[in-house]
N, C-alpha and C positions, 0 to 999 in steps of 0.2 A: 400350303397356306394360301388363303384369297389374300387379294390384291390389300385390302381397306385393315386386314388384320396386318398386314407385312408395313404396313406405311405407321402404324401406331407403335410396333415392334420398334420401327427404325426411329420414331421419334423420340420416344423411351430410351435409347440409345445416346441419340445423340443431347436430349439432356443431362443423362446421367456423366457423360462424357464432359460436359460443359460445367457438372457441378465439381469433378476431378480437379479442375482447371482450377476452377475458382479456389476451391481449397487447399491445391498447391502453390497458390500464385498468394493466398494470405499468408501461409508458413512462412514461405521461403522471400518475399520482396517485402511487406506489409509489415513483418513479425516486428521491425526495432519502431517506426514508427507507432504500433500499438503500444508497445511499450513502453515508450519515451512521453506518450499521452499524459496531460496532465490529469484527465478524466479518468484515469486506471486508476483504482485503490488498490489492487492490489501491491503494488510498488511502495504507496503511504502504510498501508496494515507491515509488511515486509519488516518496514522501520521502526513499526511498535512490536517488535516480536524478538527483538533484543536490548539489552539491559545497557545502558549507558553511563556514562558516570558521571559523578555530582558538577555542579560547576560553582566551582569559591572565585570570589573577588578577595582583592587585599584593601582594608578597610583599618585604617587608625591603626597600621602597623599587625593587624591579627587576621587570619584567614577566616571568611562568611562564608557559609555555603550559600546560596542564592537560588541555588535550582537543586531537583535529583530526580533519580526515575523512582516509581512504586510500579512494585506489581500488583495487579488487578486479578479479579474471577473472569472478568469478560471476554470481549472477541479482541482487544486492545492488550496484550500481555503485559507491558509496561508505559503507563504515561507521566510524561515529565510534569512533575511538582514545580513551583513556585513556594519560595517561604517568606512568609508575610512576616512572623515578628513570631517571636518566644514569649510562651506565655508564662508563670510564676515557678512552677515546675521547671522550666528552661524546657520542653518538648517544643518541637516545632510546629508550629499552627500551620496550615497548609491554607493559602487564599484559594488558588485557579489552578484549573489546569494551565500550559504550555504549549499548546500545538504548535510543536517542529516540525519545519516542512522541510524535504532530503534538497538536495541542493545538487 
């Protein structure tokens, strides 16, 4: 090999070597801080991709339910309800969503 082809070889090299590095050095030291990130959604999607249970208050001595999960078609499997008020039928009218944030 000439000289000016052997010096590109070796820099080729030793980037490639430096990019080894870097992407053992994100696995293994980086991984919980990435993850711990409030900027990850994955971690928030994680927590709508299981079903949770309703949440009742005790009101005038009788249990309300006050919140509950629905399942959806979307990228969201289940998001918590809000129950605004019963309508004549007694069905529960749904106000908002809830965005629960993991804790």
């Amino acid at each position: 090999m000439n000289r000016p082809l052997r010096r590109v070889a070796l820099a080729v090299m030793v980037l490639f070597g430096a990019l080894l590095v870097n992407v053992n050095y994100i696995h293994v030291v980086k991984a919980g801080e990435y993850r711990d990130d409030p900027r990850n959604s994955r971690v928030l999607l994680r927590t709508y991709d299981r079903e949770r249970g309703p949440i009742s208050v005790q009101a005038g001595g009788e249990q309300v339910r006050v919140a509950f999960s629905q399942e959806t078609d979307g990228r969201l499997r289940f998001l918590r309800r809000a129950v605004d008020e019963r309508d004549e039928a007694g069905d529960v009218r749904v106000r908002r969503s809830v965005r629960v944030l993991p804790q």
